[in-house]
LOTIDREN-126626 format. One record per residue (C-alpha): x, y negated, z; residue in one letter. Coordinates in steps of 0.25 Angstrom, whole numbers, plus 5000, padded with zeros to 4 digits. Each point is the difference from the previous one (the first is absolute). Example, Ala and Ser with C-alpha at 12.3 -4.5 7.8 and 13.67 -1.06 7.14 Angstrom:
// residues 2
504950185031A 500649864998S 
This chain:
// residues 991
500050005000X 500949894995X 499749865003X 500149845000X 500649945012X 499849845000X 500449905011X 499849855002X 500749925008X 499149875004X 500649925010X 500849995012X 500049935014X 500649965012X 501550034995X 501249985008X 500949914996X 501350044992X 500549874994X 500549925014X 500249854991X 498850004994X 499150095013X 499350084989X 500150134990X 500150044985X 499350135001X 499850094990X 499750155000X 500350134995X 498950094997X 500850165000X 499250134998X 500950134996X 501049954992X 499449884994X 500249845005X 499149884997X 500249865006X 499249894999X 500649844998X 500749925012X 499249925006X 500849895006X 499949935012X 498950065009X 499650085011X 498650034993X 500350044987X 498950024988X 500650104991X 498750044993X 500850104990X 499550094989X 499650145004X 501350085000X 499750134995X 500750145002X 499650124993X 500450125007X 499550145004X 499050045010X 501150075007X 500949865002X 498749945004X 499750075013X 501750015003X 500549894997X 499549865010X 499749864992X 501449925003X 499749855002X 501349915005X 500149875002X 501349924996X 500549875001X 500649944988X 501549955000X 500649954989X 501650025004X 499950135009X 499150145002X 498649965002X 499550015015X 499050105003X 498749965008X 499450125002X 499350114994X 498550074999X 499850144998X 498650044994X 499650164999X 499150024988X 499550125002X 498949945008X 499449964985X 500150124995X 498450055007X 499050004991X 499149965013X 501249905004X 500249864998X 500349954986X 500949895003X 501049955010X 500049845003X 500449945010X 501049925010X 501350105004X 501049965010X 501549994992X 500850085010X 501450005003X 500650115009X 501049905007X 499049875002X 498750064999X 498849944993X 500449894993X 498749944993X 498950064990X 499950044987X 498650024992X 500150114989X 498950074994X 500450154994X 499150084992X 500150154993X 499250044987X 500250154999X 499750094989X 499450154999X 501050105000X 499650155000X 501450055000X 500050125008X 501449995004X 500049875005X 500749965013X 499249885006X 498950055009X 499149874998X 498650005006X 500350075012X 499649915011X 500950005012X 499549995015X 500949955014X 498750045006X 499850155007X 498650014997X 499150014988X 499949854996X 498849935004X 499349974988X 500350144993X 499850145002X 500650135001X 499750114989X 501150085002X 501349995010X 501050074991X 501350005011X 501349955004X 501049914988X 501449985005X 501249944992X 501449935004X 501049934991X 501349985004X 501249894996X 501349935005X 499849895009X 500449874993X 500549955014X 501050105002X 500550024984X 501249954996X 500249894988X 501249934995X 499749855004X 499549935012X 498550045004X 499249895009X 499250045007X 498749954994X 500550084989X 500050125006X 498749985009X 499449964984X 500550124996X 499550095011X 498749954997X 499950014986X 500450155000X 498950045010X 499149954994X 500250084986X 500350135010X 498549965006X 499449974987X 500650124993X 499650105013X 498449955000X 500250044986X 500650145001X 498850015011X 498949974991X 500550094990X 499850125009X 498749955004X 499650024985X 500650115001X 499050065009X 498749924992X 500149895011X 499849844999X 500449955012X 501150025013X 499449965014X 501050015012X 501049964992X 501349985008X 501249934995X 501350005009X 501549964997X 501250065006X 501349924999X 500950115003X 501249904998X 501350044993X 499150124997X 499049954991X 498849945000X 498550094999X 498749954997X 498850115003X 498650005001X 498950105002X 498350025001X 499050054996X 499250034985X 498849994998X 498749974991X 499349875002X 498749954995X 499749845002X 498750005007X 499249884992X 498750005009X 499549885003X 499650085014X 501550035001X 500549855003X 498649955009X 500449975014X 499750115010X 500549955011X 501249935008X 500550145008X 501150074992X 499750115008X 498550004992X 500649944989X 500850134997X 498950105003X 499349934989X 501250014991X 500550104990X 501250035012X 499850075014X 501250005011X 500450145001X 500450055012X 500950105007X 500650095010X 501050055008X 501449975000X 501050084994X 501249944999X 501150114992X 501550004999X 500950125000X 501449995005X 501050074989X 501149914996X 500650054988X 501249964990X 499649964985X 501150064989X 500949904998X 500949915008X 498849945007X 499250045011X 498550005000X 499249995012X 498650055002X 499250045012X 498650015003X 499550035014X 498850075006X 499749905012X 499550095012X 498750025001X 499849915014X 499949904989X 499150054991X 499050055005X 498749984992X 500150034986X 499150054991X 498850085001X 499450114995X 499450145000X 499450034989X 498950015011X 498750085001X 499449894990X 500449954985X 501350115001X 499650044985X 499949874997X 501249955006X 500850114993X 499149944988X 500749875000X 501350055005X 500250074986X 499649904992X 500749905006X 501250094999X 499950024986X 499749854998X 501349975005X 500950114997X 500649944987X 500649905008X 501249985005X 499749925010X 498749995004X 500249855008X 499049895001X 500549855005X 498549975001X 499649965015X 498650004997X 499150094991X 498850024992X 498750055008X 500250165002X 501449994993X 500750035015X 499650135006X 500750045011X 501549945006X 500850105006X 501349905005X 501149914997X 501250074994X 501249924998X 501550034996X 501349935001X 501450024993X 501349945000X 500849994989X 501349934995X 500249894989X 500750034989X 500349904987X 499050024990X 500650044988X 499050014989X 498849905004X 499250074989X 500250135007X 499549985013X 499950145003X 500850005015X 498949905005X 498850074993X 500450145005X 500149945015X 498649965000X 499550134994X 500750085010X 499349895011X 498650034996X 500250164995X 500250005016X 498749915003X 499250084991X 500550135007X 499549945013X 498749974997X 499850134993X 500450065015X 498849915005X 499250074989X 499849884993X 500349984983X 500349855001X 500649875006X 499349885002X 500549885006X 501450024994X 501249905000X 501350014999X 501149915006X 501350005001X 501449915009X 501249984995X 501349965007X 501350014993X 500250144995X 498950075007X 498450014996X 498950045008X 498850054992X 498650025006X 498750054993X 498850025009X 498450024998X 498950065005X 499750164995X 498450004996X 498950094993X 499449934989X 498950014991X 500350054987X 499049914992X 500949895001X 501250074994X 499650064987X 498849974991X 498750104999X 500750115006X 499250025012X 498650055002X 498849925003X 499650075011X 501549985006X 499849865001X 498650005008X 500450125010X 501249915002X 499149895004X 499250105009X 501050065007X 500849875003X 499549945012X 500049855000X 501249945009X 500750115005X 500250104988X 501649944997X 500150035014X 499950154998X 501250095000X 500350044986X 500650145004X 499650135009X 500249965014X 500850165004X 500949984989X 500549845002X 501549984997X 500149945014X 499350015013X 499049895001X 498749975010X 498750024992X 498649965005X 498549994992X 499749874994X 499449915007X 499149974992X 499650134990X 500150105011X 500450084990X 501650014994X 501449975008X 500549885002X 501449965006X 500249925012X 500749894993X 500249944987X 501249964992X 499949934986X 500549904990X 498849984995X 499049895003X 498750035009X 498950044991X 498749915001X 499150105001X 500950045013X 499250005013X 500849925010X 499949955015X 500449885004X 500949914994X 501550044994X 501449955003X 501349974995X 501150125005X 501549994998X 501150095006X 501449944999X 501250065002X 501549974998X 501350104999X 501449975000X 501050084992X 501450004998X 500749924987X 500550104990X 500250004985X 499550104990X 499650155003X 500249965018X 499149904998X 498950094993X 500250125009X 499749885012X 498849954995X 499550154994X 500150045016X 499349885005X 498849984990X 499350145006X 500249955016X 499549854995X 498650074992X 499850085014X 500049885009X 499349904990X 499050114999X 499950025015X 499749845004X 498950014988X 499550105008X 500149935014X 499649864995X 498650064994X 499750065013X 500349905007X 499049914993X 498950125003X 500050044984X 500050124990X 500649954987X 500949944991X 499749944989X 501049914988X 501350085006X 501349944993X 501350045009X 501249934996X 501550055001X 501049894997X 501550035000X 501049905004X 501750015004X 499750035014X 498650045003X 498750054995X 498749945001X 498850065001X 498649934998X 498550055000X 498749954997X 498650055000X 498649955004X 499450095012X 498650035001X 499250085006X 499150114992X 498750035004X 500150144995X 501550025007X 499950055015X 500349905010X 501549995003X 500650025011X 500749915012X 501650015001X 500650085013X 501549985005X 500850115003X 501349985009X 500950095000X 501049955008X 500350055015X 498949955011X 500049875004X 499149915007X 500249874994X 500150074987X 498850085000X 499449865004X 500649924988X 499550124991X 498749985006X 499749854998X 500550034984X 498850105000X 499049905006X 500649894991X 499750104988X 498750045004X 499749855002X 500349934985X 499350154994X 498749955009X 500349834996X 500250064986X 498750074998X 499449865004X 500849954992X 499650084987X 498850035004X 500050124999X 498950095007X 499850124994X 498950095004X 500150125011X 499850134993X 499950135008X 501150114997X 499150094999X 499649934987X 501549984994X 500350155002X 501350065002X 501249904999X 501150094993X 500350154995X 500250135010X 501449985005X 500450154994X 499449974987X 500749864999X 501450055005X 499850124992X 499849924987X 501049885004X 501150105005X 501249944992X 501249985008X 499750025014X 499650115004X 499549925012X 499149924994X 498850065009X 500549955013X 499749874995X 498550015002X 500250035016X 500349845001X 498949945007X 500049874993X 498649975003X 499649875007X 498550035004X 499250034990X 501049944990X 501050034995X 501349915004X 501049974993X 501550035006X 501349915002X 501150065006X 500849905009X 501350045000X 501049924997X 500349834998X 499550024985X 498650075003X 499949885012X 500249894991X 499050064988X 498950005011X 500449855003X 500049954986X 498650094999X 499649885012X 500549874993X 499349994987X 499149885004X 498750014993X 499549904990X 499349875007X 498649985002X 499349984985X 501150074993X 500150144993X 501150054990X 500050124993X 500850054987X 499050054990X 499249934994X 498450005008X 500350005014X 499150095005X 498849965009X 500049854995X 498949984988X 499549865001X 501349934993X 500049854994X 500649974986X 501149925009X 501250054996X 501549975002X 501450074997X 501049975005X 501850084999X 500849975013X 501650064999X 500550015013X 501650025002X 500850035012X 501650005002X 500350105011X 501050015008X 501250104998X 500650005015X 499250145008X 499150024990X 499350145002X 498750064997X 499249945011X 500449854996X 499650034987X 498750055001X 499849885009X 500449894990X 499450064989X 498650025008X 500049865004X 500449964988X 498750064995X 499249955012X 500349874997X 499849994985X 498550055004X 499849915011X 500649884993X 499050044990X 498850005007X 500449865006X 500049944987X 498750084995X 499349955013X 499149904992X 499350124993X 499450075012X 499650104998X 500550054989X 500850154998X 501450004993X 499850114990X 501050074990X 501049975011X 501350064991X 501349995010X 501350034991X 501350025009X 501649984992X 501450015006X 500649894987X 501350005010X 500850045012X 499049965012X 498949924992X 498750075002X 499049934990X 498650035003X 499049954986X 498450005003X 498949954990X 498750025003X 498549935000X 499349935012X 498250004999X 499149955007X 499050065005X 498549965007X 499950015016X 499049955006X 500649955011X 500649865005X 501650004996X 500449885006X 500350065012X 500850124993X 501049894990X 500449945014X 500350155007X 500950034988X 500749854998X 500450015014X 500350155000X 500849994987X 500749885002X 501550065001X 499850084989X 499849884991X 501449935006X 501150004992X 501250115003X 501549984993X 500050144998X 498750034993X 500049924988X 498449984994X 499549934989X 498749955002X 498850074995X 499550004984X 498550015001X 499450044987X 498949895000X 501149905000X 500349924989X 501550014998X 500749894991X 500750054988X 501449925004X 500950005012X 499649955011X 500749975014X 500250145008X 499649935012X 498749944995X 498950115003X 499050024990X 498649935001X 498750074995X 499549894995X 501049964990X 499750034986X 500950094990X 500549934988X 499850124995X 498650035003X 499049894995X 499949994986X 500250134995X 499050085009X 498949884998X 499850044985X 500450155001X 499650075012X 498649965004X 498750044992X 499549914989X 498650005007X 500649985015X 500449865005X 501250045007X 501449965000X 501050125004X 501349945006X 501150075004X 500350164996X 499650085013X 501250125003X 499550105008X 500550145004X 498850065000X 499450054987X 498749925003X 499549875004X 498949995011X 498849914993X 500550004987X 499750104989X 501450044989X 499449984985X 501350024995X 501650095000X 500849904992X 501250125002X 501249995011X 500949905005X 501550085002X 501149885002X 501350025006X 500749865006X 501549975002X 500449885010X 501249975003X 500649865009X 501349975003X 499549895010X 499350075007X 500149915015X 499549884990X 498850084996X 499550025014X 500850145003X 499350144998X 498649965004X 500049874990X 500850074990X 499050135000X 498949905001X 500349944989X 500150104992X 498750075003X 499149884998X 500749994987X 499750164997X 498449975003X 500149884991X 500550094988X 499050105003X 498949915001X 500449944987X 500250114991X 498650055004X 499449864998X 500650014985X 499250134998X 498749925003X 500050085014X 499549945014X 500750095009X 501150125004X 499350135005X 501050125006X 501149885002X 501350085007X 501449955002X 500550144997X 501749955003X 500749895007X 501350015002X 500749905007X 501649985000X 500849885006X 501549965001X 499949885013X 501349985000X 500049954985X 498649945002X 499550104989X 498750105000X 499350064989X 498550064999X 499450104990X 498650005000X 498950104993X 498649985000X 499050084991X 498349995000X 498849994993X 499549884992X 498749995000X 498849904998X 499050005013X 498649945000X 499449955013X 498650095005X 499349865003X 500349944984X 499550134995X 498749995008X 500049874993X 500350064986X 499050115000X 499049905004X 500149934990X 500350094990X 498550014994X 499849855000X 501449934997X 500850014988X 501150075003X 501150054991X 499950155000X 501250025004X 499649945012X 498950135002X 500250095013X 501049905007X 501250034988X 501049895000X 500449944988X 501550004997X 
């Protein structure tokens, strides 16, 4: 499919000064797309040019179309020496290559420069004429529309989930090539840039090829990462999930139904799925690759104090037939695939069956040069072996997929950490192939489901587990196993029955090790990863008892590597399921030798425990309802069956069921004191201080038990960075710096946030990096709502000013910028690090393109600044249109970096400069807003002793056009009177 690429350049403004005797610029600019260079005439002396050049026009393939980026730069002219440069825009095409997507980009672009950042505007207007081209053999994949979100997009719908898409490309790093004259550093930060942007472009491609492949048109989930492995070579992969879409054009589909998400949802093509218990797997063999090299892999089977609860299932006295029934045809739906992986977090109605666990897998590896960039076979044949275990996993669960799949990886000089994990389910095999499955499977399906607790069902026969586990009958059916707690990476499913209100649960956890090079610093970090998973497990487990719940939902566990320490850090949403019995308290055990004062220390920890399970409960509210044992049935399998069954190992494993563990007539749950370690876990378990009064966080997307949200909406990135010490440092000291280095970022964020009770901070995404020796950099981006109470506040906002009053102090060693709100209107140019940013500040940016693009012909609305949101929806507001995805990569660098305000003006800076870029690409799509927004990598370096820092930044969403429910009450009123365009019908936007 050959095309026409034309660009315009119209006009520029507010450019800085390059000629000091005259205070002005002779700018001209040089249009470059593949190997082809346009300019347009000097102007001469001005800081707002008016270049209205002739359309420049490239003809080029498909293929260059979706690889190569749109190359704008703006040059000074100088008549006796090289031209200066300004800076330089970069605009991805393939947006324009949709049939549903926008025609035309126009608009204002910030000119960027990687040493001085934004350094005026530029107005260009690109547009793309493509012809038919049936060639079979064709290598572009235009058509296939691409989505950052991990659901089935709002206003479309699932006909068939195909499966996981994967790729990488690999490539020297410019930064660390060598070349014959003298690189600047702009140069080299330019030409970072550029070739990461021809490896995404190139990637999304290879992507959508393989989705053709499979008769798809479309990627959700899709995850792009960057690993700068340094002197090694630099890879760019991404992976999600294929499928078939259909645009739902019902005018029904874009009338208000209501201002909860939660409802909103349930009426959507999407449900939240749900799932179960934890299962965390690695193994232990460390093994040598051939070669000079050695390879590290391990995968570890957590004990099963940890996991208890994980998936359900006998095939029961009801629906075994059927369940074999579905079993089979899901199996042969999905064993032509290699990997059977889904990234999606939410699903179709029916599309998730049952969850049997969290499975996870970690390997360390050693960098070595890429030699051949367009043989990454080293890189690809890593990852396979990294799911082949994870699929192996969720087979032992008796699941055939993966759902809430990711994959991560930390890099720190020659050593790599990879880690892939998800969540083993059943699914429906409707959703996966087309026509394959019997009527009457789908309606016996729907009758043998029961509604809210069916995901909660263990998917495999409770006498022949692959681990010991406690079983009880749902809560709610009666009728199948269910465990006693869940683990997963997936979000709650709306159709979930839930009590009480959810919470926002971390575990934390610091290990030093030894510096070494190569192969001791692999073996070091191979031993410690398995001990790290068991005890971040083990204060998941704590925390969620403690706060008197039975689940995790939105799990992400982060294992960061640095010189002298890893880092572990945990995030998930604790509930409390209605189906899931009720959990039970926490008992100390000491078993150190009598003695009264500490037998009465142990003591008032017990009561202390006891006393913030009861406040939390409160808290939550969470009152379940009393249900009679006699009703739940026997808790767990004959010991001689289970022991006979389990028998692996030890041939002791019997003796394990003479513990009498019980505390009343629940079950307790055991923490053996005996030593300074097991002391200090039960007094970090006391000082997480709970959110104040009006306040709720939680890291998926709906927080459960809140429905009655407001369209009030603001986003807001906070880095926070701390130098520790290196006099004495142990383990202890570093667990407590780095939790109150997390304390305080939340408690300096709910004082800022203080006008907005109450509101929940949703999407709460907390990314932890070791960029140097002792510099622990903590990144969170998230989303604060508001939500109704009735109740009077007043007194509440004056609680939590005088009760977070330190936190908003300033501290030398913790360097924060101040917060981003998505609702603000950021200024396109620099402005003073110090100055914070006010909300009512319009953008340059924002008036006069939104005016005439992103509201309806027929609604008199003005549409100001672009929302960014992470959350793929936004409360009172309908999304007409997927304009396709923003992916952008940033270099900043400073070699002033004391004059810029240090590292929080400098990081400040930057980031206000990202949202302005972001905001002003989508704009020049005709789009009014950023949906599924994630800062996916910030890393930051700094050189204080030669004043010097440098910042790369990726960021990645969905651009999308969003109507608000109260102007489409307005259009399909008058819709039968008023003379409307039809484009306007059912709430569409015009573009």
């Amino acid at each position: 499919m050959p095309g026409k690429l034309k660009v315009k350049i119209v006009a520029g403004r507010h450019l800085p000064v390059m000629d000091r005797a005259s205070d002005l610029t002779d700018a001209f600019v040089e249009v470059k797309f593949g190997n082809t260079t346009f300019k347009t005439d000097v102007y001469l002396k001005s800081l707002n040019p008016q270049w209205n050049s002739e359309w420049f026009k490239f003809e080029v393939d498909d293929e260059d179309l979706q690889d190569e980026p749109l190359q704008i730069t703006v040059l000074d002219h100088d008549t006796y020496s090289a031209n200066d440069a300004i800076g330089k825009v970069y605009i991805d095409i393939d947006p324009l290559l949709y049939s549903e997507a926008a025609t035309v980009i126009s608009g204002w672009f910030p000119i960027y420069d990687t040493i001085h950042g934004i350094r005026g505007e530029i107005n260009v207007v690109v547009k793309v004429d493509l012809f038919n081209d049936l060639n079979r053999f064709r290598q572009s994949s235009c058509g296939v529309k691409f989505f950052c979100t991990t659901s089935i997009p709002k206003c479309y719908r699932a006909v068939i989930i195909h499966g996981f898409v994967e790729e990488l490309v690999v490539n020297e790093d410019p930064e660390y090539q060598w070349i014959d004259r003298i690189r600047t550093p702009r140069a080299s930060n330019e030409a970072r840039q550029r070739l990461i942007s021809l490896m995404s472009g190139e990637l999304q491609r290879k992507i959508g090829l393989k989705v053709l492949e499979m008769r798809g048109n479309a990627v959700v989930g899709y995850l792009q990462c960057f690993d700068l492995e340094g002197e090694s070579g630099l890879v760019v992969r991404a992976i999600g999930t294929a499928c078939t879409l259909d645009k739902l054009s019902s005018p029904a589909a874009f009338l208000p139904a209501c201002n909860s998400p939660s409802k909103e949802m349930k009426e959507s093509p999407l449900v939240h799925p749900p799932s179960h218990g934890c299962r965390s797997t690695h193994n232990s063999p460390i093994h040598t690759a051939t070669g000079s090299r050695l390879t590290q892999n391990f995968s570890v089977s957590v004990p099963t104090l940890i996991y208890t609860g994980m998936g359900s299932g006998s095939a029961g006295k009801e629906g075994g037939p059927f369940k074999a029934l579905l079993r089979q045809q899901t199996q042969s739906a999905l064993e032509q695939r290699e990997f059977p992986f889904f990234t999606l977090t939410a699903f179709p109605p029916g599309f998730l069956v049952h969850v049997g666990g969290v499975v996870s897998a970690r390997s360390v590896k050693l960098l070595d040069r890429i030699h051949n960039p367009d043989e990454p076979e080293t890189r690809d044949a890593w990852w396979a072996e990294i799911r082949q275990e994870i699929k192996s996993h969720a087979k032992a669960l008796g699941c055939h997929a993966v759902v809430g799949y990711s994959e991560s990886t930390s890099i720190c000089e020659e050593v790599c950490i990879l880690s892939a994990s998800g969540t083993a389910a059943v699914l429906n095999p409707r959703f996966l192939q087309d026509g394959t499955v019997e009527g009457c499977l789908e309606q016996r399906l729907e009758e043998n489901l029961p509604v809210g607790c069916g995901f909660c069902h263990i998917p495999y026969d409770e006498l022949n587990m692959p681990f010991p586990a406690h079983l009880t009958y749902c809560y709610n059916c009666r009728k199948q196993k269910v465990p006693d707690v869940l683990f997963t990476t997936i979000d709650l499913p709306t159709d979930a029955t839930v009590i009480g209100k959810g919470c926002l649960i971390q575990a934390r956890l610091c290990r030093l090790k030894k510096k070494a090079q190569a192969e001791a610093n692999a073996t070091a970090i191979s031993n410690l990863l398995p001990f790290m998973e068991y005890e971040v497990h083990t204060q998941l487990m704590n925390k969620l008892k403690l706060k008197g719940m039975n689940a995790l939902f939105g799990l992400r566990i982060q294992i960061t590597v640095g010189e002298n320490m890893l880092m572990g850090l945990a995030s998930a949403t604790g509930v409390y399921l209605a189906a899931l019995p009720t959990p039970g308290g926490i008992q100390i055990a000491g078993k150190t030798p009598n003695d009264g004062s500490y037998e009465q220390h142990i003591s008032h920890m017990q009561k202390k425990i006891n006393d913030t399970i009861a406040k939390n409960k409160e808290l939550y509210e969470i009152n379940p309802p009393e249900i009679s044992e006699e009703i739940i049935g026997s808790p767990i399998p004959e010991p001689r069956q289970r022991s006979r069954l389990l028998r692996s190992q030890s041939e002791s494993s019997d003796e394990v069921t003479e513990l009498d563990l019980s505390h009343g007539k629940k079950d307790a749950f055991v923490l053996e004191i005996d030593d300074t370690d097991a002391m200090e876990d039960v007094h970090s378990l006391l000082t997480d201080v709970p959110p104040p009064s009006g306040f709720y966080s939680c890291n998926t997307e709906i927080m459960p038990g809140i429905n009655n949200w407001t369209s009030e909406i603001q986003m807001f990135t906070s880095v926070r960075v701390i130098r520790l010490s290196s006099l004495n440092l142990t383990n202890q000291a570093l667990n407590k710096n780095f939790n109150d280095l997390c304390e305080n970022l939340l408690k300096s964020l709910y004082f800022k946030l203080r006008s907005m009770i109450p509101c929940c901070l949703c999407h709460v995404n907390f990314t932890v990096s070791l960029p140097e020796d002792e510099l622990i950099q903590v990144t969170v981006t998230a989303v604060a709502i508001t939500f109704d109470k009735n109740q009077a506040l007043q007194t509440t906002k004056t609680h939590v000013e005088k009760s977070l009053q330190r936190a908003s102090t300033d501290n030398e060693e913790l360097l924060q910028f101040p917060l981003e709100l998505c609702s603000d209107s950021l200024p396109s140019h620099p402005f003073p690090p110090a100055k914070a940013v006010t909300v009512e500040k319009a953008s340059p940016m924002g008036e006069g393109n939104f005016r005439n693009r992103s509201a309806p012909p027929c609604a008199n609305s003005t549409v100001g600044v672009v929302k960014m949101t992470p959350l793929s929806f936004i409360p009172g507001a309908k999304i007409t249109k997927y304009l396709g995805i923003i992916n952008m990569f940033f270099i900043r660098e400073t070699t002033s970096l004391r004059e810029e305000g240090g590292v929080s003006g400098f990081l400040h800076a930057f980031i206000a400069e990202v949202f302005a870029m972001v905001r002003a690409h989508v704009a020049a799509l005709g789009g009014n807003a950023v949906v599924s927004y994630i800062m996916k990598q910030c890393v930051f370096m700094e050189n204080p002793n030669k004043n010097q820092a440098q910042c790369l930044i990726n960021v990645s969403g969905d651009a999308v056009v969003f109507v608000r429910e109260s102007e489409l009450e307005v259009v399909s009123i008058q819709q039968p009177t008023a003379n409307c365009q039809p484009s306007c019908t059912g709430g569409e936007v015009t573009t």
